[in-house]
C-alpha positions as CSV (number, residue, x, y, z in Angstrom):
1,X,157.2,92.6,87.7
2,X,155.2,89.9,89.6
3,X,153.1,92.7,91.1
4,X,152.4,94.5,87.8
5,X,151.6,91.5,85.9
6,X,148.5,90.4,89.3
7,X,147.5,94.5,88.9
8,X,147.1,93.8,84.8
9,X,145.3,90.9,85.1
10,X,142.8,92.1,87.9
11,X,142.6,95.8,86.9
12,X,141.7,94.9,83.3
13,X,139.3,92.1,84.5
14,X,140.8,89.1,83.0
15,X,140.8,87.2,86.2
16,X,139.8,87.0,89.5
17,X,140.3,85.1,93.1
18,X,138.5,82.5,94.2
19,X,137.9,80.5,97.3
20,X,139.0,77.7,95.7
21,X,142.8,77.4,96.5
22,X,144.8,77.4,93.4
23,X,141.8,78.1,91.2
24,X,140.8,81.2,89.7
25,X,137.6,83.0,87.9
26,X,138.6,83.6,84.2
27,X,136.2,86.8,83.7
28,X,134.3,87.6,80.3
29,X,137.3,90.0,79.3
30,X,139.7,87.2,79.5
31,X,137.6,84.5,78.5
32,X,136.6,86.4,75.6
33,X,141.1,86.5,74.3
34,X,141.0,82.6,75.3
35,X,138.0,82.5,72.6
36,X,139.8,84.1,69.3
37,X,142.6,82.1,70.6
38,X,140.8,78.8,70.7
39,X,139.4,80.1,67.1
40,X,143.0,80.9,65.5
41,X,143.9,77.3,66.6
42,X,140.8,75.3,66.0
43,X,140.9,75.9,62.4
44,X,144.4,75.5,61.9
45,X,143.5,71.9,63.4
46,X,141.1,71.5,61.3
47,X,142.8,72.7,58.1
48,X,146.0,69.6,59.0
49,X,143.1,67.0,59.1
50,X,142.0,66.9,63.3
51,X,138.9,66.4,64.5
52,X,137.3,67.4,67.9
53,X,136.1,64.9,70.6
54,X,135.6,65.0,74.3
55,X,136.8,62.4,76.7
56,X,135.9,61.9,80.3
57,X,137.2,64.2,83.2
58,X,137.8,60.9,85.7
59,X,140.3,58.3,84.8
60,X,140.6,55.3,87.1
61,X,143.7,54.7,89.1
62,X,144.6,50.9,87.2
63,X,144.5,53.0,83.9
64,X,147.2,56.0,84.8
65,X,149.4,53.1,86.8
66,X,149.7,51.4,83.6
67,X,152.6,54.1,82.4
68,X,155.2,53.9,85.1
69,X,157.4,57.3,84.0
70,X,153.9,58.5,83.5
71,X,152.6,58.4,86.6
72,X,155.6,59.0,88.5
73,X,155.6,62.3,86.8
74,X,152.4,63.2,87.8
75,X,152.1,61.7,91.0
76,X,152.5,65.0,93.2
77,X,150.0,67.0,90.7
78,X,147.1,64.2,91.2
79,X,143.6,65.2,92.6
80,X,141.9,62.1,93.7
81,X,137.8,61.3,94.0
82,X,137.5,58.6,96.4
83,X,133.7,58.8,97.2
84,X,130.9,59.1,95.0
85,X,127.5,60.2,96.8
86,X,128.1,58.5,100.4
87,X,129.5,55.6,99.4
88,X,133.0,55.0,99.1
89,X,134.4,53.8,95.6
90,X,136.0,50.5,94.6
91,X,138.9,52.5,92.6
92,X,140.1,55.6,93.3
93,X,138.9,58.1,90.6
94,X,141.6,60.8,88.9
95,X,140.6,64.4,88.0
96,X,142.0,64.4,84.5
97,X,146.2,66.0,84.7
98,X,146.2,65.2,81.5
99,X,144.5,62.2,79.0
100,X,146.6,59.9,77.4
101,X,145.5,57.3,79.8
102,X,142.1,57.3,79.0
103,X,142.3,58.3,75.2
104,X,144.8,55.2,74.9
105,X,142.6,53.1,76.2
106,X,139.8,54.0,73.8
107,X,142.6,54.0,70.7
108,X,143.1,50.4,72.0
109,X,139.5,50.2,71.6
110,X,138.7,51.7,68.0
111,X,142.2,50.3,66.6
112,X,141.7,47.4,64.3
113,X,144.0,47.8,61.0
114,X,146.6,50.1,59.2
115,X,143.6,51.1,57.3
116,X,141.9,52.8,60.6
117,X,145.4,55.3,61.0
118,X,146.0,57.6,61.7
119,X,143.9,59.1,64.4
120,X,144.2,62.3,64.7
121,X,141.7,64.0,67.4
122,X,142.1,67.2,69.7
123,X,140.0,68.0,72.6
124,X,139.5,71.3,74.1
125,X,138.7,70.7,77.9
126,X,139.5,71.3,81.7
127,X,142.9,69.7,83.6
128,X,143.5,69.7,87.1
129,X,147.0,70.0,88.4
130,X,147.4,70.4,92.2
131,X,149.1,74.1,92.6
132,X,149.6,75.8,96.0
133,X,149.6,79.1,95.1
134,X,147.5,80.7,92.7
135,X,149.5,82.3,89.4
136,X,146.4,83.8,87.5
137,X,146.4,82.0,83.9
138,X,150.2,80.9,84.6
139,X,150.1,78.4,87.2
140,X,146.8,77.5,88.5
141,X,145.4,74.2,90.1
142,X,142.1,74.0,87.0
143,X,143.1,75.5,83.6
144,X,141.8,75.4,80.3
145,X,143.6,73.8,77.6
146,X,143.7,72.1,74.5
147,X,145.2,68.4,74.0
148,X,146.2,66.4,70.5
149,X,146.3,63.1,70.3
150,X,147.2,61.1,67.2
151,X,147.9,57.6,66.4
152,X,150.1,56.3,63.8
153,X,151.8,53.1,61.4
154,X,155.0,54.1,61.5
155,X,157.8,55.8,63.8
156,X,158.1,58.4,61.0
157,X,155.0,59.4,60.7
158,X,154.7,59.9,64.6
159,X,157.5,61.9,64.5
160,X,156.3,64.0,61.3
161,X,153.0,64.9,63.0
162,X,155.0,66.2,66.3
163,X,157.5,68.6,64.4
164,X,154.2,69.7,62.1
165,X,151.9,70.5,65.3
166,X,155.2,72.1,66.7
167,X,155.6,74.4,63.6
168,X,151.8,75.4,63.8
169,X,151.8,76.7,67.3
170,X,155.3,78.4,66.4
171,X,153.1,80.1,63.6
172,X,150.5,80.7,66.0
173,X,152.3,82.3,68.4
174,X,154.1,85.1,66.2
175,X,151.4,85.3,63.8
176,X,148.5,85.5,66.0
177,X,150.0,86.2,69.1
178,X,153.0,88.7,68.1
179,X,154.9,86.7,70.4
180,X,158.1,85.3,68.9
181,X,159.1,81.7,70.2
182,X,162.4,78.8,69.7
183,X,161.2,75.7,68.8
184,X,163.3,73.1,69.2
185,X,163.6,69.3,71.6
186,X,164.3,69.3,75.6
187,X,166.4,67.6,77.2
188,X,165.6,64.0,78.3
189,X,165.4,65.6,81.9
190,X,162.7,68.1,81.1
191,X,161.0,66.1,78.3
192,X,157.0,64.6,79.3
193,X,156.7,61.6,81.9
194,X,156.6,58.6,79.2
195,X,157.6,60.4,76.2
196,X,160.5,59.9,73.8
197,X,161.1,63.2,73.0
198,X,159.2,66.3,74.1
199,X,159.7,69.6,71.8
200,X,158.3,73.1,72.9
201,X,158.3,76.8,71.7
202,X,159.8,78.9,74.4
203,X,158.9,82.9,74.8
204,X,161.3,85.5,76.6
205,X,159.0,87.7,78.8
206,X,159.2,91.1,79.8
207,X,161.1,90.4,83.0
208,X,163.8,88.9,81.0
209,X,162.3,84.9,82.0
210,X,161.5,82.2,80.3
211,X,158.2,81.1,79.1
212,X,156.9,77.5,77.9
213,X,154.4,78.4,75.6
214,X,153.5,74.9,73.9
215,X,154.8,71.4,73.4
216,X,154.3,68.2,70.9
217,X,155.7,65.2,72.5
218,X,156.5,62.1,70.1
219,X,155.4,59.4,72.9
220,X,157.1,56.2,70.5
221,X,155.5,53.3,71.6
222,X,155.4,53.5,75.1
223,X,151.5,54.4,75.4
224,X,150.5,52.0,72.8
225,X,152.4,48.8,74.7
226,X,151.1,50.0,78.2
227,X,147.4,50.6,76.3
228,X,147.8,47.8,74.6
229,X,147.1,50.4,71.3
230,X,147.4,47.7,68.2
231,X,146.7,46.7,64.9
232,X,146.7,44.1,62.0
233,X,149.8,45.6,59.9
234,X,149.9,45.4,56.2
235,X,152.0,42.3,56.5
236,X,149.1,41.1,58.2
237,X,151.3,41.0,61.8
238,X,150.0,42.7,64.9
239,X,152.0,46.0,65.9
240,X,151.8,48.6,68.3
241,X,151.0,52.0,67.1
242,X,152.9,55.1,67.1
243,X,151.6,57.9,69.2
244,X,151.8,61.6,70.0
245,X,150.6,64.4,71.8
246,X,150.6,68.2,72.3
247,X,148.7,71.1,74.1
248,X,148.6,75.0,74.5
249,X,146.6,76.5,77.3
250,X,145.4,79.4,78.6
251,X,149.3,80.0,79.6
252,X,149.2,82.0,76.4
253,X,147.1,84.8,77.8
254,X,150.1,85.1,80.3
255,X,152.3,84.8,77.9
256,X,150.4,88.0,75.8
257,X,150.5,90.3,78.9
258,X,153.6,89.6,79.6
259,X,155.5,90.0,76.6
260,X,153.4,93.0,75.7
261,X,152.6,94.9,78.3
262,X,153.7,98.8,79.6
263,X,153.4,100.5,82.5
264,X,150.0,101.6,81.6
265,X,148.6,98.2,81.3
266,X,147.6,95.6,79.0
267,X,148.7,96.0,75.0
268,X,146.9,93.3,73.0
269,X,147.8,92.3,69.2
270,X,144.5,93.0,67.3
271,X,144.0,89.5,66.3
272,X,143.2,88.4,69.9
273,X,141.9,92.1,71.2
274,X,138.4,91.5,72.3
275,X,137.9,95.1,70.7
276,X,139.9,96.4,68.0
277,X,138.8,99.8,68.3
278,X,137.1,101.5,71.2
279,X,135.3,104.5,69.9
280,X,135.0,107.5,72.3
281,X,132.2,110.5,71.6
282,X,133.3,113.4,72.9
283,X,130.0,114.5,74.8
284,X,130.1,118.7,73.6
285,X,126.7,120.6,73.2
286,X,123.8,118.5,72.0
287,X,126.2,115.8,71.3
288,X,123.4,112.8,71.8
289,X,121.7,114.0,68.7
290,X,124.7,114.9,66.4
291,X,128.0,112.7,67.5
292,X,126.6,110.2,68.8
293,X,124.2,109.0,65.4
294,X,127.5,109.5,63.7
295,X,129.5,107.9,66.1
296,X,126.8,104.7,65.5
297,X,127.0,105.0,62.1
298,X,130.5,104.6,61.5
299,X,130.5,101.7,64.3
300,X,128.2,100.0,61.6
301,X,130.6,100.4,58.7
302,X,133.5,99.1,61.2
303,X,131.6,96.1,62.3
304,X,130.5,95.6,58.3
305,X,134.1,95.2,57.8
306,X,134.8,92.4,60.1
307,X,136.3,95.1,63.2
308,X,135.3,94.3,66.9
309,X,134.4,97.5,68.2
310,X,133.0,98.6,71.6
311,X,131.4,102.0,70.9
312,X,131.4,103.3,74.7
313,X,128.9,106.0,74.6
314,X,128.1,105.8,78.4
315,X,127.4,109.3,80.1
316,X,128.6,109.0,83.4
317,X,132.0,108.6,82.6
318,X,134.5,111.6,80.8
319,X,136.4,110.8,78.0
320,X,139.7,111.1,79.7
321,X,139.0,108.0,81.9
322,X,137.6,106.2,79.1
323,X,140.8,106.8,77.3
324,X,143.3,105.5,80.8
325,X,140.5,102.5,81.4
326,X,140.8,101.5,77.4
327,X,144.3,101.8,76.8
328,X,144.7,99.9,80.6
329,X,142.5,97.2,78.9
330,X,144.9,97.1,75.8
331,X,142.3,97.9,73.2
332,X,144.5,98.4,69.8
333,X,143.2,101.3,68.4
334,X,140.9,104.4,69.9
335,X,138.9,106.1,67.9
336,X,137.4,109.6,68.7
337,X,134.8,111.7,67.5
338,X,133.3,115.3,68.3
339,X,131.9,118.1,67.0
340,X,134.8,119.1,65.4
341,X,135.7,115.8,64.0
342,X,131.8,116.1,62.2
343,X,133.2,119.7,60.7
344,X,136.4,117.9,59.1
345,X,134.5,115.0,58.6
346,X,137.2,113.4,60.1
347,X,138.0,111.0,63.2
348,X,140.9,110.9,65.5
349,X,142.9,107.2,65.9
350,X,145.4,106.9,68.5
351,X,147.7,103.5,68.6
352,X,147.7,101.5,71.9
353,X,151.1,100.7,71.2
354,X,153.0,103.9,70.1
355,X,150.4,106.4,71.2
356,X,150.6,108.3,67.9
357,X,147.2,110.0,67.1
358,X,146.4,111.0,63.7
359,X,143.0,112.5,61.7
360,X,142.0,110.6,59.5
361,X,139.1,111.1,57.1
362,X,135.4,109.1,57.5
363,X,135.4,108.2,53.7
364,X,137.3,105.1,53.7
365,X,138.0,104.7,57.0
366,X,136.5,101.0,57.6
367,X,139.9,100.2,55.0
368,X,142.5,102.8,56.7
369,X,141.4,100.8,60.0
370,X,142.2,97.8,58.9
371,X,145.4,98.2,57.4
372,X,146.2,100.0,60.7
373,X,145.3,97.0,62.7
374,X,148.1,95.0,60.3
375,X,150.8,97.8,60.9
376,X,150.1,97.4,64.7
377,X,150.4,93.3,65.2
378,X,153.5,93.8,62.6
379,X,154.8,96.0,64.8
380,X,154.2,94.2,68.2
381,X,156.2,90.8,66.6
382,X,158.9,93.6,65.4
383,X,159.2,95.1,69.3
384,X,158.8,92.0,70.9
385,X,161.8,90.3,68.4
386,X,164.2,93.0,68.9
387,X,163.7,92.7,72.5
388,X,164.4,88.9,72.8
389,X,167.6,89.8,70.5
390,X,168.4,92.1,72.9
391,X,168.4,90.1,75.9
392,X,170.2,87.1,74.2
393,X,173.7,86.6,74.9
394,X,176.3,84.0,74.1
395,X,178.5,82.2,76.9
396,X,182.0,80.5,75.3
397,X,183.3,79.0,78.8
398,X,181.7,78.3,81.9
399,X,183.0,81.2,83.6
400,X,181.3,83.6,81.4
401,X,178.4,81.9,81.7
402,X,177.9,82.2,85.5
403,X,178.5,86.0,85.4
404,X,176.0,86.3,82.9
405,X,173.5,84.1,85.0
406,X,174.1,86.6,88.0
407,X,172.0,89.1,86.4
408,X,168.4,88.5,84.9
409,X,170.1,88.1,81.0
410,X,167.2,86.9,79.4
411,X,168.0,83.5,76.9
412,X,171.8,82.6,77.3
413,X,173.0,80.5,74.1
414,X,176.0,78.4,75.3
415,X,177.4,74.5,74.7
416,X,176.1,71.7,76.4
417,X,177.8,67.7,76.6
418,X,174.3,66.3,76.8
419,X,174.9,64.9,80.6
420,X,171.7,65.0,82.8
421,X,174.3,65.0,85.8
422,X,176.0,68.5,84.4
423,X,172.5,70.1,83.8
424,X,171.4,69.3,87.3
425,X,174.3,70.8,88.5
426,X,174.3,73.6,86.2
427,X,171.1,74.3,87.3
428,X,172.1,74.0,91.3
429,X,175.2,76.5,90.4
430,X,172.9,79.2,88.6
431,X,169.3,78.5,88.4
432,X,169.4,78.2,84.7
433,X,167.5,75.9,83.5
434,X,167.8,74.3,79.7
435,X,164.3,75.4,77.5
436,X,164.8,73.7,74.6
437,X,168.3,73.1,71.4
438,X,166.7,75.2,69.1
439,X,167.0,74.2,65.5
440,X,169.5,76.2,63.6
């Protein structure tokens, strides 16, 4: 699986290698999916009241100390800047891991009175987290993410804003990314460094592992009495604030491939497809003059509609390798036209996902696309959730729950006492490892 998911990524162009150890190229293709899903999210951000700002990629070592769990939890991650120019510097610089250092320390800054909360502000940036081996878009040392982080009055608030940015990425993620997710808290062991609680959507891969696909952390008041985050109260005493924080990154195009994918490559669901439809002339008799004006025509109407298409009308190429390079790319739907098609006045579609092809008439086709593109990301969620159902098993006593953790089983739904000293050795016995207590 590990093999077939480095061939998707590099044979589809999404990625490449670098020199950089641990870092990796994210090429047009791929950048192009972390775009609509930057898009998808951004307004959904928007839409709950966040704004967008940018805060610097070097934090100074006095600021991260400030948070002991916090930077004990980071500690082995940390890139350091130590000189600037050719001189060396007075305090060590970090490379971002993550920003609630230096966001808190603004908060602290811009925080006056009740009437200034809540703060609620998302960037999109770069993180650096010191990897040794390079996982393309899973585990890499630089990746791309976004990061919320919100300020409240009250402990309920705090807490309401975590479970309501948890909800919108579990929306996201089936919605948008047909990929069906548990929400739910981690344990205290697996929660963020500094954090009161940490929740998380989790995602069941193709392989039959685990993916964490998002969290909201509700960080109390920890951040705001190492920051110093405070304000005049209504009462007119001076309390600390209530923070949070939450990310998705470009994990999720990972997350896609994996969860999607087939032995021929890359399946994407039409709302994060670069192209929606590839169209494909088939180059018979003076087909540059009759297809292909056609072929541009209709690629009009598409485009009209709101359809990415990628009309590939390049020569040096046969329409059988465009069809294996295009559905290797995951493009959702192909569309072909030829001669014959211009006699029925008629196209042919084949699905990505199902490989059924049907003709389908030109006259209202920009419509008939588009509820096709619907049927296809209904149909992905629908795959991908009877595939997680199938690979999830209940364990009564501990004994069936080691045999079933022999195997590859996929999510295993069993009873926990809550001791971090029987998850550790749970997870010395079998590997397994707690995601998250899903809500039921």
């Amino acid at each position: 699986f590990s093999a077939w998911y480095l061939d998707v990524v590099r044979r589809a162009e999404l990625a490449d290698y670098t020199p950089v150890k641990g870092c990796m190229v994210i090429r047009p293709y791929g950048y192009a999916i972390w775009e609509l899903i930057q898009q998808e999210l951004d307004k959904r951000f928007k839409a709950t009241g966040h704004v967008n700002a940018y805060f610097p990629l070097f934090i100074p070592e006095s600021l991260l100390t400030r948070e002991a769990d916090h930077v004990e939890g980071f500690a082995p991650q940390v890139a350091w800047v130590t000189r600037g120019g050719t001189e060396e510097l007075e305090e060590r610089l970090v490379v971002r891991p993550t920003s609630e250092a230096i966001i808190g320390t603004m908060y602290a800054k811009w925080l006056q009175s009740w009437r200034d909360l809540p703060i609620l502000i998302n960037q999109w940036a770069n993180v650096v987290r010191w990897e040794k081996v390079t996982r393309p878009f899973l585990r890499t040392t630089e990746f791309l993410w976004q990061e919320g982080h919100t300020a409240h009055e009250t402990a309920e608030e705090a807490r309401a804003e975590t479970l309501k940015i948890l909800a919108l990425y579990k929306e996201f993620a089936e919605t948008v990314l047909a990929m069906p997710v548990h929400d739910g808290p981690k344990s205290d062991s697996e929660k963020f460094a500094g954090a009161s609680t940490t929740f998380s959507i989790e995602a069941l891969m193709g392989d039959g592992r685990a993916l964490q696909a998002g969290t909201s952390h509700d960080l109390g008041q920890n951040f705001a009495k190492a920051f110093e985050i405070q304000f005049q109260g209504r009462d007119k005493t001076l309390q600390h604030a209530w923070t949070t924080s939450w990310g998705v990154s470009t994990r999720l195009i990972g997350g896609v491939i994996m969860t999607h994918g087939d032995d021929s490559g890359l399946i994407l669901p039409p709302k994060v497809a670069p192209y929606q439809v590839v169209m494909v002339p088939i180059p018979r008799g003076n087909w540059q003059e009759t297809v292909l004006p056609k072929a541009r025509e209709i690629r009009d109407q598409l485009v009209a509609a709101g359809i990415r298409v990628m009309l590939d009308d390049r020569d040096a190429y046969t329409p059988g390798w465009k069809f294996a390079e295009w559905e290797m790319r995951g493009v959702p739907l192909r569309l072909e036209i030829g001669p014959k098609d211009l006699e029925k006045q008629a196209v042919l579609l084949a699905r990505r996902d199902t490989r059924e092809k049907a003709s389908v008439p030109m006259d209202g086709l920009p419509g008939h696309v588009l509820g096709l593109l619907d049927t296809i990301q209904a149909s992905l969620l629908s795959r991908a959730l009877t595939f997680r159902e199938e690979r999830t098993t209940s364990a009564a006593t501990w004994d069936e729950f080691v045999t079933l953790m022999e195997g590859r089983p996929g999510f295993v739904v069993s009873a926990w006492c809550g001791s971090a000293a029987c998850e550790a050795q749970i997870k010395a016995d079998t590997q397994a490892t707690i995601r998250n207590i899903p809500f039921i």
